[in-house]
C-alpha positions in Angstrom: 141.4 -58.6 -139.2 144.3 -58.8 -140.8 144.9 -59.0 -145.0 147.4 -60.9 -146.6 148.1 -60.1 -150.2 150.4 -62.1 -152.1 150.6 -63.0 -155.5 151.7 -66.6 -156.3 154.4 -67.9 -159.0 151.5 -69.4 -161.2 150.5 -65.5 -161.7 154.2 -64.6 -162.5 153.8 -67.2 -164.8 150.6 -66.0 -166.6 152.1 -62.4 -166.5 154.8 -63.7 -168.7 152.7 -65.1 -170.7 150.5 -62.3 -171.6 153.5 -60.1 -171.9 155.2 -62.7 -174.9 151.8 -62.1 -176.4 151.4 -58.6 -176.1 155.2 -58.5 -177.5 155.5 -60.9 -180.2 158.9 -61.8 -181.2 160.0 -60.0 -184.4 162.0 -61.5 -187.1 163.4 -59.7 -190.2 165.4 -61.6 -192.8 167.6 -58.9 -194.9 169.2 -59.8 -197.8 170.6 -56.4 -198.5 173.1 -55.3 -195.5 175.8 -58.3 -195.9 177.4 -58.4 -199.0 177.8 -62.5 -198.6 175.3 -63.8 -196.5 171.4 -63.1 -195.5 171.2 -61.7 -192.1 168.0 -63.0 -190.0 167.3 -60.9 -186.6 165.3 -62.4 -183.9 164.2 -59.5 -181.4 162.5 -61.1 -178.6 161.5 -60.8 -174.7 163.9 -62.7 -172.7 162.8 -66.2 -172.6 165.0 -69.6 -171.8 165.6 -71.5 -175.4 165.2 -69.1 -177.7 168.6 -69.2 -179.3 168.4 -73.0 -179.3 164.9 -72.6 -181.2 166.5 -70.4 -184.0 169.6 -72.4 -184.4 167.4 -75.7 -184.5 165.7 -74.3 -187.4 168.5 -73.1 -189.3 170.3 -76.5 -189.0 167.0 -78.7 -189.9 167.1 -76.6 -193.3 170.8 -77.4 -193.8 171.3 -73.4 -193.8 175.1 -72.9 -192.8 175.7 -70.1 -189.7 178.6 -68.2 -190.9 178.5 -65.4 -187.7 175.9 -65.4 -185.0 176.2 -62.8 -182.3 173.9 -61.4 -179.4 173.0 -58.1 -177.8 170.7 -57.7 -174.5 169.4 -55.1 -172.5 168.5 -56.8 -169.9 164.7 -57.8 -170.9 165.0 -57.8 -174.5 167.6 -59.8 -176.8 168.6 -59.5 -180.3 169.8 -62.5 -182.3 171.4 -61.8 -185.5 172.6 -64.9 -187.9 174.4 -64.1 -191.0 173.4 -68.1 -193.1 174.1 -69.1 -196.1 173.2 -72.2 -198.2 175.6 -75.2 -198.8 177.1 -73.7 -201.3 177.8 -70.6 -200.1 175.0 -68.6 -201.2 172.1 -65.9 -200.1 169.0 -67.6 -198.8 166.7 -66.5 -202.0 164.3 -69.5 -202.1 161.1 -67.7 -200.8 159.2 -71.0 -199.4 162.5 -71.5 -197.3 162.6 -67.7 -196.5 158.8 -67.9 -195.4 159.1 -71.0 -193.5 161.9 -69.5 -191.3 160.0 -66.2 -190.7 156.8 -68.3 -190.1 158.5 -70.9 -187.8 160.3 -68.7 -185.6 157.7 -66.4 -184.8 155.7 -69.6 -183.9 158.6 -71.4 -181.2 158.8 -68.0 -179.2 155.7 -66.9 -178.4 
């Protein structure tokens, strides 16, 4: 009798899944580090959209991406957004501040 073991997509899927749970995405908004702008960090598990997620929300709040940039290794990525209002300014409005930390957290996992 012979055994066949293999494992099908769906439970690569569900893998995945438990994994983005396990690993929530992080996301740390700094107003200290850049002189001109905040600096919001997404640190995340590779997963397709992500970027588009972040930028989506930025650009629904009217926030203004001055420099965005990327890092990877591999399974993990880093997005870092230096935003500023439309006039220029640090993000200090704490509902807005909240609501970016909140959403994001919420579109990645």
């Amino acid at each position: 009798m012979e055994l066949n073991m293999s494992f099908s997509n769906d439970m690569d899927d569900e893998y995945e899944k438990l994994f983005r749970r396990l690993n929530p995405p992080r996301v740390v908004i700094d107003n200290e580090s850049c002189k001109n702008a905040t600096v919001i960090r997404v640190d995340s598990a590779n997963k397709h959209g992500i970027l588009l997620d972040v930028v989506q929300i930025l650009t629904d709040l009217d926030l203004i991406i001055t420099k965005a940039y990327i890092s990877s290794d591999g399974g993990w990525f880093m997005d870092v957004f230096n935003v500023t209002d439309q006039d220029g300014n640090k993000i200090t409005d704490e509902p807005i501040l909240d609501y970016i930390q909140k959403v994001s957290n919420i579109s990645q996992v």
